[in-house]
C-alpha positions as CSV (number, residue, x, y, z in Angstrom):
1,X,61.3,-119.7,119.5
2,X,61.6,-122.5,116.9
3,X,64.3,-124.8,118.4
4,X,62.6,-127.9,119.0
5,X,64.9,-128.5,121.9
6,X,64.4,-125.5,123.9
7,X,60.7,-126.3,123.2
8,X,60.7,-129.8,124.5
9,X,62.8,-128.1,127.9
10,X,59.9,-125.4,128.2
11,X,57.3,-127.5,127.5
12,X,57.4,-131.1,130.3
13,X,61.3,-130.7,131.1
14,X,61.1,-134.2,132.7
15,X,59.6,-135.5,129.9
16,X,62.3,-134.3,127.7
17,X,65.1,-135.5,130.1
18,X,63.6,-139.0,130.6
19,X,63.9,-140.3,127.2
20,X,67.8,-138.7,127.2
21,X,70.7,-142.0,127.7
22,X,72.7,-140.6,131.4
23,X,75.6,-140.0,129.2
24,X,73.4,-137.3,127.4
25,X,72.1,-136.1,130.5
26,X,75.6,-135.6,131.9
27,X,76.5,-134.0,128.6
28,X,73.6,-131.0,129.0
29,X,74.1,-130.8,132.4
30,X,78.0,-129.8,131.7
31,X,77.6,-127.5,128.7
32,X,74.9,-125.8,131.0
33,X,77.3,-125.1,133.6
34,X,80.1,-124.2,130.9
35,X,77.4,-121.6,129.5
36,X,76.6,-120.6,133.1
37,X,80.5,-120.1,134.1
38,X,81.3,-118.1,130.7
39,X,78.3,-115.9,131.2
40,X,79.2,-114.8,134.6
41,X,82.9,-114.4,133.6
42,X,81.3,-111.8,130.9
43,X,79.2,-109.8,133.6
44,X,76.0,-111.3,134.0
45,X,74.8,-110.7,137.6
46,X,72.0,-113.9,137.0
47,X,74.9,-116.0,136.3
48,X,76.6,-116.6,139.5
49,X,73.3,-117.1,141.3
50,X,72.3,-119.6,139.2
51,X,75.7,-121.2,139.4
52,X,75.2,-121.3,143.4
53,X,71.6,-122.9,142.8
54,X,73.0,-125.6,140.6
55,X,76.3,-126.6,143.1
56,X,73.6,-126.6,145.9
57,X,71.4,-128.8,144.3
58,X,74.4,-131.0,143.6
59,X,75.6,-131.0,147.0
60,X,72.3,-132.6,148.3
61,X,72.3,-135.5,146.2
62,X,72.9,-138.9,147.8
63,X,74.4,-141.5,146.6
C-alpha cells in the first residue's frame, strides 16, 4: 500500500489524528461510518459489528 494516508493510520494512528483541525476529524470519522453503513448494506458480515463497536464507543463519551 502506497497511500500515504492509510500509511500514516497504520503506522501511529494518534499521531496522525493529532495534527488533524476537529473539523477534519469529524470529517473522517463520518465518511468512515458512511463507508461502514454502505458496506454492510452490500453484505459484509464485518460491517455491522464494526458499526456496533463505533456507536458503543460513542455512547461512552462524556461531555
Amino acid at each position: 500500500m502506497s497511500n500515504p494516508f492509510i500509511i500514516g493510520l497504520r503506522t501511529n494512528p494518534q499521531l496522525f489524528f493529532n495534527e488533524l483541525d476537529t473539523s477534519e476529524v469529524q470529517a473522517v470519522a463520518e465518511a468512515c461510518i458512511r463507508v461502514l453503513e454502505n458496506r454492510h448494506k452490500e453484505g459484509d458480515a464485518d460491517a455491522a459489528g464494526c458499526l456496533q463497536n463505533v456507536y458503543r464507543e460513542v455512547a461512552n463519551i462524556e461531555l
